[in-house]
C-alpha positions in Angstrom: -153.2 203.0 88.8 -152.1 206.8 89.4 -150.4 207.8 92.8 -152.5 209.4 95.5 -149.8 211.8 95.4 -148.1 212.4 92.3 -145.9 215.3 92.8 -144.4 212.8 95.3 -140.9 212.0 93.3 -139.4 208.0 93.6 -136.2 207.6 95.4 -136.3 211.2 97.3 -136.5 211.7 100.4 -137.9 213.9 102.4 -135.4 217.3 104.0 -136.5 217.0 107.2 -136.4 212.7 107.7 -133.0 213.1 106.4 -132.3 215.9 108.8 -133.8 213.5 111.5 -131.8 210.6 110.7 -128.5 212.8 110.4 -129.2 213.7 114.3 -129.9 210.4 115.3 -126.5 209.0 113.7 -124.6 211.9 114.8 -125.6 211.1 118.3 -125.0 207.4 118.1 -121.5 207.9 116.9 -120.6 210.5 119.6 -121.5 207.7 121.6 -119.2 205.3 119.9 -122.8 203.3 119.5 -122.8 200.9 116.3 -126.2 201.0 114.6 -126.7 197.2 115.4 -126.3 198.6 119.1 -129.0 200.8 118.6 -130.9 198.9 117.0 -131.0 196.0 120.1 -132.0 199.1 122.9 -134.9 200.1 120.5 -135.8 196.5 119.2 -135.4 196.6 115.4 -132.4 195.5 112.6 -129.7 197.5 112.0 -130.7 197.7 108.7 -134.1 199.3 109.7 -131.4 202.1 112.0 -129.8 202.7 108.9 -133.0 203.4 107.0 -133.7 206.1 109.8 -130.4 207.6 109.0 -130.8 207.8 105.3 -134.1 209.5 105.8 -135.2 206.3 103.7 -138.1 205.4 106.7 -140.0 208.1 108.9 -139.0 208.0 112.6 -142.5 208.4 114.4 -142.8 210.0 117.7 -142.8 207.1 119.7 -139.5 205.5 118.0 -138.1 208.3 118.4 -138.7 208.8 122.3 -137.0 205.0 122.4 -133.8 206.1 120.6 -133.6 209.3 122.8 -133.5 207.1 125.7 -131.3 205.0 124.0 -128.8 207.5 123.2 -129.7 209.6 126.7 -131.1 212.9 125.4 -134.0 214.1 126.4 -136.8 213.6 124.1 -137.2 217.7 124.0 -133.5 218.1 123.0 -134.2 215.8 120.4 -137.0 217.5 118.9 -135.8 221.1 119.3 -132.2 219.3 117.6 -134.7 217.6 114.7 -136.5 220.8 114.2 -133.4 223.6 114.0 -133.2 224.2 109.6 -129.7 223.0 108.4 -127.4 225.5 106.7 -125.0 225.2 103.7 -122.3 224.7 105.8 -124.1 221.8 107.3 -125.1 223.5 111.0 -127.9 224.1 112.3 -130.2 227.4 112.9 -132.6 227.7 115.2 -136.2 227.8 113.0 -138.2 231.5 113.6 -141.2 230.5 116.3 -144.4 230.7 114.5 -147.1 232.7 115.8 -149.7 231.6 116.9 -153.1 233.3 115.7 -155.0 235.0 118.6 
């Protein structure tokens, strides 16, 4: 049976869950936090914390409000942090605003 989406490549993930899951772990080691830590205060393995690091699973909205409070940012920091384009050196940018059509 062909995929639904076949320019969809095996074993890649996507930029931006990996940019995601590189926040979240760079938070929770700030912290001194181990993932099985973080896990607990959200309610899910460690392994499934490491898969949100990887970018291996999608962090959806309402996880991600859980580890914010978890790791005490507020949820906006954490999306503004999550949605700032990484740069070669491994920072981040700010993203241009889009406009919005009148």
């Amino acid at each position: 049976m062909p995929s639904i989406n076949p320019e969809k490549k095996r074993g890649r993930h996507n930029p931006v869950d990996v940019h995601v899951g590189r926040r979240i772990r760079q938070r929770r080691v700030w912290q001194q936090m181990s993932q099985a830590a973080l896990g607990q205060a959200i309610g899910v393995t460690f392994q499934q914390v490491q898969k949100y690091e990887r970018g291996s699973n999608r962090v959806a909205a309402s996880r991600l409000q859980q580890i914010a409070e978890a790791l005490d940012v507020q949820l906006h920091a954490s999306l503004r942090a999550c949605l700032t384009k990484p740069n070669r050196a491994g920072t981040t940018l700010p993203t241009k605003p889009t406009s919005r059509p009148k």
